[in-house]
PDB file with SEQRES, HELIX, SHEET and CRYST1 records, atoms N, CA, C and O in Angstrom:
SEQRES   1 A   72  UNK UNK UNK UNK UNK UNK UNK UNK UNK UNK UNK UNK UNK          
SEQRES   2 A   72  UNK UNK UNK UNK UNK UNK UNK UNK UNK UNK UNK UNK UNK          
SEQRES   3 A   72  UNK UNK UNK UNK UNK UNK UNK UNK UNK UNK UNK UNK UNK          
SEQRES   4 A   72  UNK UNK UNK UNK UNK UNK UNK UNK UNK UNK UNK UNK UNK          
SEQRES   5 A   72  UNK UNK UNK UNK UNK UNK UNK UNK UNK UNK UNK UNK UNK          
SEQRES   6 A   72  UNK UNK UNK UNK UNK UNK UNK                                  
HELIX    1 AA1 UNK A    4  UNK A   12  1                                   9    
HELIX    2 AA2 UNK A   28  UNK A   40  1                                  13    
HELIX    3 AA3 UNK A   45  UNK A   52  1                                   8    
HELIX    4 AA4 UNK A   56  UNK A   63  1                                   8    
CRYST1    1.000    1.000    1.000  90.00  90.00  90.00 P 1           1          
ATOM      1  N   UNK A   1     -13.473 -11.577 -10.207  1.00  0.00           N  
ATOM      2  CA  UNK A   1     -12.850 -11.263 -11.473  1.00  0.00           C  
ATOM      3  C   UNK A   1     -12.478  -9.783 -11.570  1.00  0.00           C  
ATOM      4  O   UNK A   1     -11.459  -9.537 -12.214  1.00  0.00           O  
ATOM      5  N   UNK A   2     -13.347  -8.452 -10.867  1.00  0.00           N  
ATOM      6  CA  UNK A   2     -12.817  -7.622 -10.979  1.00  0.00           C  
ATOM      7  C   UNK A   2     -11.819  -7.423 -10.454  1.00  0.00           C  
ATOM      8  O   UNK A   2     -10.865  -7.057 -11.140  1.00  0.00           O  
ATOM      9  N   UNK A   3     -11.739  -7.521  -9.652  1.00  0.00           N  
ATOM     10  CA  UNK A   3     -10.006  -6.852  -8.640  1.00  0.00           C  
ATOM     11  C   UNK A   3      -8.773  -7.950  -9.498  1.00  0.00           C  
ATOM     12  O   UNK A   3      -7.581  -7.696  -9.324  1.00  0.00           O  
ATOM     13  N   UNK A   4      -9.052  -8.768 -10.118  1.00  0.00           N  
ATOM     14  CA  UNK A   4      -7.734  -9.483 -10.991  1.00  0.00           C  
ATOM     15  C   UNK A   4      -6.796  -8.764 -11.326  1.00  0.00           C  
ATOM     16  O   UNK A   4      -5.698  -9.276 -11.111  1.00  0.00           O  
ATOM     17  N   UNK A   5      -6.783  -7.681 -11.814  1.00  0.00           N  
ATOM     18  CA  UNK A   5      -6.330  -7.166 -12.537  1.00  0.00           C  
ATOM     19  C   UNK A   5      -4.981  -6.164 -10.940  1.00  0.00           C  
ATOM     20  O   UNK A   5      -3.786  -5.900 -11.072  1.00  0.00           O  
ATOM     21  N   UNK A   6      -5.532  -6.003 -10.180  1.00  0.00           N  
ATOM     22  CA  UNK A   6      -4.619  -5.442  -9.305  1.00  0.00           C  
ATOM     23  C   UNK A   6      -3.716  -6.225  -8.624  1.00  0.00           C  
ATOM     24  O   UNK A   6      -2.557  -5.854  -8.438  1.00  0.00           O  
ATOM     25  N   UNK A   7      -4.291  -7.619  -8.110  1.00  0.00           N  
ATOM     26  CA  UNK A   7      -4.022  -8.490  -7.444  1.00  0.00           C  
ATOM     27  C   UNK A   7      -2.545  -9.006  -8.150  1.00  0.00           C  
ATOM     28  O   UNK A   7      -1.489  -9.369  -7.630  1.00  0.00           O  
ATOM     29  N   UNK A   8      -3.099  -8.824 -10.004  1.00  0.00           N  
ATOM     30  CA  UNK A   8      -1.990  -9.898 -10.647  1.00  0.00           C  
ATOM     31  C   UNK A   8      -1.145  -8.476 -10.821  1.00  0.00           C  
ATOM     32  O   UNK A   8      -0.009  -8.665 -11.257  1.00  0.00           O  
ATOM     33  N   UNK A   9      -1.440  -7.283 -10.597  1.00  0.00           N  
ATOM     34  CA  UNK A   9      -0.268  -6.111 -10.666  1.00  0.00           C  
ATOM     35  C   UNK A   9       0.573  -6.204  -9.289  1.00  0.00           C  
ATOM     36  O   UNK A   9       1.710  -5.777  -9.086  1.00  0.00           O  
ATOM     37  N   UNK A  10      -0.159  -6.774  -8.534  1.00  0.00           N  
ATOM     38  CA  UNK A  10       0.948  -6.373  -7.515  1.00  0.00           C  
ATOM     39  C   UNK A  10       1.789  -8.038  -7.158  1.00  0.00           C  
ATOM     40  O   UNK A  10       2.967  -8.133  -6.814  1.00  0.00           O  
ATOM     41  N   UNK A  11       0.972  -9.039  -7.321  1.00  0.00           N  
ATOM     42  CA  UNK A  11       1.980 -10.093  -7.672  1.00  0.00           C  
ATOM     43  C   UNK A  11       3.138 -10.022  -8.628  1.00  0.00           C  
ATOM     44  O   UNK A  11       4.245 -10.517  -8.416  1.00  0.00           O  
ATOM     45  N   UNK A  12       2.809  -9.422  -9.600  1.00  0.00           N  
ATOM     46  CA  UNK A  12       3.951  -9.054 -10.271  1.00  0.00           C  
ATOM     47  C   UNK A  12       4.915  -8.477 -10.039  1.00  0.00           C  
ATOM     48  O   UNK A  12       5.983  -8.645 -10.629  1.00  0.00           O  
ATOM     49  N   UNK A  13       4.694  -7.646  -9.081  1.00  0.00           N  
ATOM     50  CA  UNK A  13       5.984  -6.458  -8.105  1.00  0.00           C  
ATOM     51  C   UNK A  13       6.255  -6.998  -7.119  1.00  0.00           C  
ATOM     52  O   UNK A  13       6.382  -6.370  -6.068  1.00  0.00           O  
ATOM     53  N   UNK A  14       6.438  -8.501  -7.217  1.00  0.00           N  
ATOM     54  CA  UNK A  14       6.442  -8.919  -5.468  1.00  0.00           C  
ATOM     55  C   UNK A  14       5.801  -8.492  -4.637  1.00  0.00           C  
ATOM     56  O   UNK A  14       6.300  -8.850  -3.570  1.00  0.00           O  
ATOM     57  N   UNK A  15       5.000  -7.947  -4.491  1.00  0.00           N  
ATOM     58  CA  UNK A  15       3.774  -7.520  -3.713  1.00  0.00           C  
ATOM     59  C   UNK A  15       2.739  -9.220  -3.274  1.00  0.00           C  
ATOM     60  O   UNK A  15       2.015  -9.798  -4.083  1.00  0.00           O  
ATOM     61  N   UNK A  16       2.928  -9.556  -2.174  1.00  0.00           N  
ATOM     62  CA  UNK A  16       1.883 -10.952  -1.502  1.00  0.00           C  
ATOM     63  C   UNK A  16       0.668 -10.599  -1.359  1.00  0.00           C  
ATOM     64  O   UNK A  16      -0.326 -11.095  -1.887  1.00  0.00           O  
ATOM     65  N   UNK A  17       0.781  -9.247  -0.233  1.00  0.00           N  
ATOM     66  CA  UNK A  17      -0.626  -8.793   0.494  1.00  0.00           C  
ATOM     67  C   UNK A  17      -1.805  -7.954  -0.191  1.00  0.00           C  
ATOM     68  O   UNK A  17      -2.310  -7.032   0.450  1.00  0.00           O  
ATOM     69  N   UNK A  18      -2.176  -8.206  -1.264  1.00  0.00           N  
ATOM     70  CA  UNK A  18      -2.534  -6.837  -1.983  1.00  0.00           C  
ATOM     71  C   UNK A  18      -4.388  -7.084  -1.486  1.00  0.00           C  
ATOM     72  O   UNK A  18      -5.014  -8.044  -1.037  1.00  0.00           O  
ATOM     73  N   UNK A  19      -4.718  -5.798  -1.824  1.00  0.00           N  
ATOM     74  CA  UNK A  19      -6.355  -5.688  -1.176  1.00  0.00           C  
ATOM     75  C   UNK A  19      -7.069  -4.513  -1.681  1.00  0.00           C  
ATOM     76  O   UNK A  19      -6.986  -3.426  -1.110  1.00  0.00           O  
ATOM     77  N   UNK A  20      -7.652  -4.670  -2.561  1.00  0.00           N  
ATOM     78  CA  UNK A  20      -8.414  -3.799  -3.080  1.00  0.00           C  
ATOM     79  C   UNK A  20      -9.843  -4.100  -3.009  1.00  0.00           C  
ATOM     80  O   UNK A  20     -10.415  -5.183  -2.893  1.00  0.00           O  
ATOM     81  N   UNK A  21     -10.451  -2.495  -3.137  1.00  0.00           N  
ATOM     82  CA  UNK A  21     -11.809  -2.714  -3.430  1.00  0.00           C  
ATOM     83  C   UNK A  21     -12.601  -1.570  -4.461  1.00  0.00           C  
ATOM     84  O   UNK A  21     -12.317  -0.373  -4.433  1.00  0.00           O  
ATOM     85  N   UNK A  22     -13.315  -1.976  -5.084  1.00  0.00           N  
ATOM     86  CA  UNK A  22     -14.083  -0.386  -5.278  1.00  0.00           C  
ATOM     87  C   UNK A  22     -15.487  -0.106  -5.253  1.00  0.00           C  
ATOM     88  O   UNK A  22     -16.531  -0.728  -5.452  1.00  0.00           O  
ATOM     89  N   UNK A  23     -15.091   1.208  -4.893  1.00  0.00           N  
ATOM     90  CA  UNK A  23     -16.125   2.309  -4.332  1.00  0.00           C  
ATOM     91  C   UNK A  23     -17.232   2.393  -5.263  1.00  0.00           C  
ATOM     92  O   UNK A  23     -18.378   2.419  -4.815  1.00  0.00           O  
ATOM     93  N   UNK A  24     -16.955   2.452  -6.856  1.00  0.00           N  
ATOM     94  CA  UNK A  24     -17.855   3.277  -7.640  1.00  0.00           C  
ATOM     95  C   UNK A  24     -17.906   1.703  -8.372  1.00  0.00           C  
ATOM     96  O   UNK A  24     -17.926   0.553  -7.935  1.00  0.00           O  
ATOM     97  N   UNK A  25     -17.916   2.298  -9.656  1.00  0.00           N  
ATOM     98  CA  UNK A  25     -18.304   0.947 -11.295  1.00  0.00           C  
ATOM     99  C   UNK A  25     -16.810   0.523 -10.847  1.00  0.00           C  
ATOM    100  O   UNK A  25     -15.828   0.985 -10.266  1.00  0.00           O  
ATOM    101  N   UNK A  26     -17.536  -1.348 -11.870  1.00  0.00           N  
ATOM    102  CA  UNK A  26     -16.085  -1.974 -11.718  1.00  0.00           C  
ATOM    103  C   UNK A  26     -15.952  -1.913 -13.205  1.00  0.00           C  
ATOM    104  O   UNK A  26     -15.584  -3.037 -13.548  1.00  0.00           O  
ATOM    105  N   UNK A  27     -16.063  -1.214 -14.158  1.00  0.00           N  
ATOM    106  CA  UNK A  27     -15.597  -0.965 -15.525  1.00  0.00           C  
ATOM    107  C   UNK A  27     -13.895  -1.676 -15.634  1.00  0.00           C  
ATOM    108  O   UNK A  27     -13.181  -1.888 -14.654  1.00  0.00           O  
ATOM    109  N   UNK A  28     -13.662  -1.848 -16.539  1.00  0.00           N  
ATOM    110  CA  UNK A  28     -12.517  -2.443 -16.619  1.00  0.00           C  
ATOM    111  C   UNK A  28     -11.297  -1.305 -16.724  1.00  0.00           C  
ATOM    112  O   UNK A  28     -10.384  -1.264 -15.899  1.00  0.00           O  
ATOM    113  N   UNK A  29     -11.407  -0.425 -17.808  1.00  0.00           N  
ATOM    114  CA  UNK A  29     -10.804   0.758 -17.685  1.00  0.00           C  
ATOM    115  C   UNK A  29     -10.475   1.422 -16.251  1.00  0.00           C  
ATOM    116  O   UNK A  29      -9.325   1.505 -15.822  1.00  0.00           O  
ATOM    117  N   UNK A  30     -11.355   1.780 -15.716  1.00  0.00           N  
ATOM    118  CA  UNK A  30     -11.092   2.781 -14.396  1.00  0.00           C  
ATOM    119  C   UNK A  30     -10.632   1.243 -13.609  1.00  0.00           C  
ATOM    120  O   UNK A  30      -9.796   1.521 -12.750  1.00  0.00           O  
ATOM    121  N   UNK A  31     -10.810   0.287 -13.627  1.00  0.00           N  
ATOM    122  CA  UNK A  31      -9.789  -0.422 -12.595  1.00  0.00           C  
ATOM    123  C   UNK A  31      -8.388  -0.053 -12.976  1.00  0.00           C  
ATOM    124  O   UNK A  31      -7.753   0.574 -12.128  1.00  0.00           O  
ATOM    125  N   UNK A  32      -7.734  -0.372 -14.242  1.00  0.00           N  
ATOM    126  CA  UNK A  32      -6.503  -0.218 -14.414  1.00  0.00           C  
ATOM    127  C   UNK A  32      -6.214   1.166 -13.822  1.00  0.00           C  
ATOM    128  O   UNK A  32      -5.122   1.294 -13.267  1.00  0.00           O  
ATOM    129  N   UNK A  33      -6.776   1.884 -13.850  1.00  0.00           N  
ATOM    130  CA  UNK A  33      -7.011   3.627 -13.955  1.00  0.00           C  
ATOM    131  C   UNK A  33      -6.149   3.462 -12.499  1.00  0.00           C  
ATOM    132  O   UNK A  33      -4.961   3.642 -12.230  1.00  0.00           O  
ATOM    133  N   UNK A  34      -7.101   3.114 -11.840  1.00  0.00           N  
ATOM    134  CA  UNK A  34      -7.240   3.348 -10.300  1.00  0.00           C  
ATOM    135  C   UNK A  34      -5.833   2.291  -9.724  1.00  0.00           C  
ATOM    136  O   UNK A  34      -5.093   2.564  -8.780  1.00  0.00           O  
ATOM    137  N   UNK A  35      -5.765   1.108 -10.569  1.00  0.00           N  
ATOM    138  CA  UNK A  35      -4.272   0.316 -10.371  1.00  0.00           C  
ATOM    139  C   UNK A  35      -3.314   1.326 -10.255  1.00  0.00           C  
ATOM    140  O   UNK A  35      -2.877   1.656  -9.152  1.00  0.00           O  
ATOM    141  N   UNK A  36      -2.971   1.814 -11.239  1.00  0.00           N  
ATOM    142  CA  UNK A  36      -2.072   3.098 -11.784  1.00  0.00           C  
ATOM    143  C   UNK A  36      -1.799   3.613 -11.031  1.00  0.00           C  
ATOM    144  O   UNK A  36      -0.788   3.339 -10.383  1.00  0.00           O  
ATOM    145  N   UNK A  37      -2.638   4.671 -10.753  1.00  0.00           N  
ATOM    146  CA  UNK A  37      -3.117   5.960  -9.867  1.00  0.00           C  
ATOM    147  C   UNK A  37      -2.621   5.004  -8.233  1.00  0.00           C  
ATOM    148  O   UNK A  37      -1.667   5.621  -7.760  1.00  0.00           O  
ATOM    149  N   UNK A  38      -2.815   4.338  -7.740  1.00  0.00           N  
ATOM    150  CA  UNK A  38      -2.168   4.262  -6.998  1.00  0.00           C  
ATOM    151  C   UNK A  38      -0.829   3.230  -6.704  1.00  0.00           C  
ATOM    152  O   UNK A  38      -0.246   3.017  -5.641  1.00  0.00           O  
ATOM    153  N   UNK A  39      -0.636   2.804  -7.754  1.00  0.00           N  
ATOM    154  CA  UNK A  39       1.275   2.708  -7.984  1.00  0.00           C  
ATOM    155  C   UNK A  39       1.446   3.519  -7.399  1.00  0.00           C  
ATOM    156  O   UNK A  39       1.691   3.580  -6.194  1.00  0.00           O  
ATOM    157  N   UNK A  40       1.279   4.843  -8.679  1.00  0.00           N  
ATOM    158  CA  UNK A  40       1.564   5.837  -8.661  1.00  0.00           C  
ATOM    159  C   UNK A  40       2.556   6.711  -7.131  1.00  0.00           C  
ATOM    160  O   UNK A  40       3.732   6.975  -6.882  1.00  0.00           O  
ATOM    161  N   UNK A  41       0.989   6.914  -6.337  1.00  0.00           N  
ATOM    162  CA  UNK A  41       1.431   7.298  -4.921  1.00  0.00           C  
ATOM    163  C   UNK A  41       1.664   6.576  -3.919  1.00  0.00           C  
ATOM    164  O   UNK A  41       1.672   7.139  -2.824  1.00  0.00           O  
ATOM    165  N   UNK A  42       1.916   5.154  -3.983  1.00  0.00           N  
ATOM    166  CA  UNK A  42       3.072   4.767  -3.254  1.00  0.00           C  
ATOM    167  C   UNK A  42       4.068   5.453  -2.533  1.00  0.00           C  
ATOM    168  O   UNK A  42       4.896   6.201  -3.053  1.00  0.00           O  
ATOM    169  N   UNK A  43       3.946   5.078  -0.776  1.00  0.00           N  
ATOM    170  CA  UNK A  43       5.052   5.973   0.087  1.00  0.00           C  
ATOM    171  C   UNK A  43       6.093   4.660   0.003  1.00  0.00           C  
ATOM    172  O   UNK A  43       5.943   3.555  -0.518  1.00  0.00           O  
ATOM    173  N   UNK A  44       7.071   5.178   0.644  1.00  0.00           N  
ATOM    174  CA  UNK A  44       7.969   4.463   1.524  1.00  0.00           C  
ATOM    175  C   UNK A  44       7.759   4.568   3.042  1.00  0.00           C  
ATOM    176  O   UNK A  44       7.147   5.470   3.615  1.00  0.00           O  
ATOM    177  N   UNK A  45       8.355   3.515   3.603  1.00  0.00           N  
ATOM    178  CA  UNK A  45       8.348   3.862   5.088  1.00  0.00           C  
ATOM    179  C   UNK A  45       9.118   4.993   5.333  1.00  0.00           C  
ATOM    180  O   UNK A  45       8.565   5.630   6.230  1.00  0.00           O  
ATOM    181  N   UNK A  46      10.157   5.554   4.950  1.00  0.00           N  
ATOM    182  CA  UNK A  46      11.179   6.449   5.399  1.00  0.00           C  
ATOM    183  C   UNK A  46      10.242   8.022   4.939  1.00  0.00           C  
ATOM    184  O   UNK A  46      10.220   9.059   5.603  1.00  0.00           O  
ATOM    185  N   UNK A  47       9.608   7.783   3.747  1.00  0.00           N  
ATOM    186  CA  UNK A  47       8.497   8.957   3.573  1.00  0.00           C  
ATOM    187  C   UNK A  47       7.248   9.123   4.278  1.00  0.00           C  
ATOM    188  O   UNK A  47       6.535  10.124   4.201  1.00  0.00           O  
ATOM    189  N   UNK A  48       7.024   8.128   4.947  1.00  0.00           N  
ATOM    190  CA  UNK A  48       5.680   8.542   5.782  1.00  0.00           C  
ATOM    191  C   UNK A  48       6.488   8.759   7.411  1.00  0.00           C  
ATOM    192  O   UNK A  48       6.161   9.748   8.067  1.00  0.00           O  
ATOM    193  N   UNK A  49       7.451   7.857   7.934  1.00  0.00           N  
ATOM    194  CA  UNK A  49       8.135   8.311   8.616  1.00  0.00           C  
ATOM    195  C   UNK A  49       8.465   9.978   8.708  1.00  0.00           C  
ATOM    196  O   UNK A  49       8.304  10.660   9.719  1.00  0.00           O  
ATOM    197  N   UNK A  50       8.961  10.452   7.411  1.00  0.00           N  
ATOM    198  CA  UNK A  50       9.215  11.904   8.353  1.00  0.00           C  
ATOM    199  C   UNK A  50       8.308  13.053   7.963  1.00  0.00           C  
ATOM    200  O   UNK A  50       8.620  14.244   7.988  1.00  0.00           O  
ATOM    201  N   UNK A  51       6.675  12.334   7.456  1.00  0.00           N  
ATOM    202  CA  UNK A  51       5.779  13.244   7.472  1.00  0.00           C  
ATOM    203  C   UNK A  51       5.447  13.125   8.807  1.00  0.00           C  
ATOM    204  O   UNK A  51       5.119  14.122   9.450  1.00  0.00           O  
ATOM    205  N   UNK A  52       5.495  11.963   9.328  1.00  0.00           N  
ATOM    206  CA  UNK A  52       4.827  12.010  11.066  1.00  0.00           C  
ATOM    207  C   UNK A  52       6.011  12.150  12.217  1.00  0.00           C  
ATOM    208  O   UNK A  52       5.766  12.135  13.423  1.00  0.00           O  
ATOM    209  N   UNK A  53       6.743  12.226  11.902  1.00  0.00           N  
ATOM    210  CA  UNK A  53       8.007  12.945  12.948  1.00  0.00           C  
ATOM    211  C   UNK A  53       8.483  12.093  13.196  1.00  0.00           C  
ATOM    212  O   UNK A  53       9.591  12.357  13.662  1.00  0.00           O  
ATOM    213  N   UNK A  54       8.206  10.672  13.144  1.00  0.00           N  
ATOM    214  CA  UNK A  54       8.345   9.360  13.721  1.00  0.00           C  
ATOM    215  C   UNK A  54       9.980   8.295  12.774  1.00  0.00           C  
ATOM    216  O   UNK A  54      10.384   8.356  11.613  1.00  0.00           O  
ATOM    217  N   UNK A  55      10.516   7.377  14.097  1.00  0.00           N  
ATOM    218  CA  UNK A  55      11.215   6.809  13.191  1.00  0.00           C  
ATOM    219  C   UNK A  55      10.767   5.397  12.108  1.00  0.00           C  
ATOM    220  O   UNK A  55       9.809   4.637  12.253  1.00  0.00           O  
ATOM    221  N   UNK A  56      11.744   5.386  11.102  1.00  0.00           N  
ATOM    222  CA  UNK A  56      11.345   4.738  10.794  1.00  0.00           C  
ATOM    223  C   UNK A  56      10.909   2.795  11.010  1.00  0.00           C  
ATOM    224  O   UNK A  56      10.144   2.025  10.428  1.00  0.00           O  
ATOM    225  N   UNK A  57      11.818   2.681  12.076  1.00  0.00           N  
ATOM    226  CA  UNK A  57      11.535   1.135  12.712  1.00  0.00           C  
ATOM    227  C   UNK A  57      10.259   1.347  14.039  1.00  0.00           C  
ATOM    228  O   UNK A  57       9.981   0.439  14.824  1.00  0.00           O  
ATOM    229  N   UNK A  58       9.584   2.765  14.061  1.00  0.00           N  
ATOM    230  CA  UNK A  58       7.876   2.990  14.558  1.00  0.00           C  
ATOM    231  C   UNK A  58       6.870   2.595  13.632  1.00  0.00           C  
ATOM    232  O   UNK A  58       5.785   2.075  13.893  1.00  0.00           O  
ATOM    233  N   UNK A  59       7.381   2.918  12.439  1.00  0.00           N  
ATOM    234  CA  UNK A  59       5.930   2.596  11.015  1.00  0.00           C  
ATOM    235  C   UNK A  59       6.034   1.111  10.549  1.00  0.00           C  
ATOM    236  O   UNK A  59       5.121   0.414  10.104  1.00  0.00           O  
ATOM    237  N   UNK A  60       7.450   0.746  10.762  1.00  0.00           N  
ATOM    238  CA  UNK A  60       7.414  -0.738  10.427  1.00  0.00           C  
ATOM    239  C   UNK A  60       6.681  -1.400  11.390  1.00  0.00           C  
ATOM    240  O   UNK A  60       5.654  -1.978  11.033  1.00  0.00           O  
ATOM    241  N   UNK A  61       7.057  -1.422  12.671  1.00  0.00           N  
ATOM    242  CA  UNK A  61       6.557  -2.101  14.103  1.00  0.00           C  
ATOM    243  C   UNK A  61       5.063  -1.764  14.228  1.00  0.00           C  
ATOM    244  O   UNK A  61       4.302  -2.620  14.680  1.00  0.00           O  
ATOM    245  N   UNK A  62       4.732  -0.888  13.952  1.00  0.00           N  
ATOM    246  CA  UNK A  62       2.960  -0.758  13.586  1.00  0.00           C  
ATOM    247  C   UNK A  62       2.177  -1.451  12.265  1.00  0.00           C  
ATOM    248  O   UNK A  62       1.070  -1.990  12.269  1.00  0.00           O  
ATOM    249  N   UNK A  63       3.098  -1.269  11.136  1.00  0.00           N  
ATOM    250  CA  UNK A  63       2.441  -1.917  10.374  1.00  0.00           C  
ATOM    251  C   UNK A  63       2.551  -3.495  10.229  1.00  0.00           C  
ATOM    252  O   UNK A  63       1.736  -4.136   9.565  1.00  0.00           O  
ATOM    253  N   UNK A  64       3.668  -4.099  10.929  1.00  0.00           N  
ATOM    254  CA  UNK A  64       3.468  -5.510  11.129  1.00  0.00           C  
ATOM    255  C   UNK A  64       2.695  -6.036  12.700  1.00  0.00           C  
ATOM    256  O   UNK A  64       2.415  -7.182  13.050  1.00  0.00           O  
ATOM    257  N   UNK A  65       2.543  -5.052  13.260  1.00  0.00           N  
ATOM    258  CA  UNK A  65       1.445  -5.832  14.767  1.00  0.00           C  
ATOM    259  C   UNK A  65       2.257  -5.661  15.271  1.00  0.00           C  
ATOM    260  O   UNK A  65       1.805  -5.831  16.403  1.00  0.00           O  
ATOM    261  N   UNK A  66       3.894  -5.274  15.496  1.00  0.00           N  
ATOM    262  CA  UNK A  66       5.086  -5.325  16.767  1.00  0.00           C  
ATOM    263  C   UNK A  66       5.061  -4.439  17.624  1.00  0.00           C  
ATOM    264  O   UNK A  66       4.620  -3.411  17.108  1.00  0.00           O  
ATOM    265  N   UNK A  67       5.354  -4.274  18.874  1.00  0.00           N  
ATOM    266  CA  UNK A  67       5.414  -2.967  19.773  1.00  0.00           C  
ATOM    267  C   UNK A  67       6.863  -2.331  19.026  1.00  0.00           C  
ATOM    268  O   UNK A  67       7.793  -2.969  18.532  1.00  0.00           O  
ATOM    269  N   UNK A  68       6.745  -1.343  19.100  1.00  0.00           N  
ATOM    270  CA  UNK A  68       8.168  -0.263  18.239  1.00  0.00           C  
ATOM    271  C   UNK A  68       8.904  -0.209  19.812  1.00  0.00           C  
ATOM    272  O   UNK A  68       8.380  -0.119  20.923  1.00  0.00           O  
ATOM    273  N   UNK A  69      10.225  -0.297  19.431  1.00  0.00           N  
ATOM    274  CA  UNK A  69      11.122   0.115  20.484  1.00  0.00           C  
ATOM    275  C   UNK A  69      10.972   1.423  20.886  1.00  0.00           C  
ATOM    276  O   UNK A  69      10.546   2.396  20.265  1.00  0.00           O  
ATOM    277  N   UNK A  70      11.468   1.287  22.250  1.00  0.00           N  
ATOM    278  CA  UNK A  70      11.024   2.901  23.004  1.00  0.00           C  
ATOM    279  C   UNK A  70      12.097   3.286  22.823  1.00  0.00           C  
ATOM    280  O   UNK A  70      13.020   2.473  22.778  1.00  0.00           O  
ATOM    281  N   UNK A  71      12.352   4.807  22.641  1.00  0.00           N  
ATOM    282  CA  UNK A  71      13.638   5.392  21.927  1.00  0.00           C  
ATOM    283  C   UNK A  71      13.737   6.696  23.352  1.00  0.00           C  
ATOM    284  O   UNK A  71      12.861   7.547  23.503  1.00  0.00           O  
ATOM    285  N   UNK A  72      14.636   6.612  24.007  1.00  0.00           N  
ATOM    286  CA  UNK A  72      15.030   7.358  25.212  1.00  0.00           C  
ATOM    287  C   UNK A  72      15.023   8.807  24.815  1.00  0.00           C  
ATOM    288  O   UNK A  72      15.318   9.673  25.639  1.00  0.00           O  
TER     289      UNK A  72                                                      
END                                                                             
C-alpha cells in the first residue's frame, strides 16, 4: 500500500516499469514528497548522454540489455 501512490503516478505518465522503495518512514506525506522530488529530476537520455560523453543510442542499448553499436 505504501509505494501506491508512485506506482499509480507513474502509470499515469505512461510510465509501465516503475520501482520504488523507501529508505526512511513510509508517512504518506513524504511519499508524495519524494514522488515529486523525483519527477522533478528526471533526465532524458540525450541529457545523461552528454554528461557522459557518450551517444545517445549507448544509454539506450545499456539501459534495455542491448550491446550499443560500435561507432568507428
Amino acid at each position: 500500500m505504501k509505494f501506491q501512490f508512485c506506482s499509480g503516478c507513474g502509470e499515469a505518465l505512461g510510465v509501465g516499469d516503475v520501482v520504488s522503495k523507501s529508505l526512511g518512514t513510509s508517512n504518506p506525506y513524504n511519499m508524495v514528497r519524494a514522488t515529486f522530488d523525483a519527477l522533478k529530476n528526471q533526465q532524458s537520455p540525450r541529457m545523461v548522454a552528454n554528461r557522459r560523453g557518450r551517444s545517445v543510442s549507448e544509454i539506450l542499448a545499456k539501459r534495455e540489455g542491448a550491446p550499443a553499436e560500435a561507432s568507428a
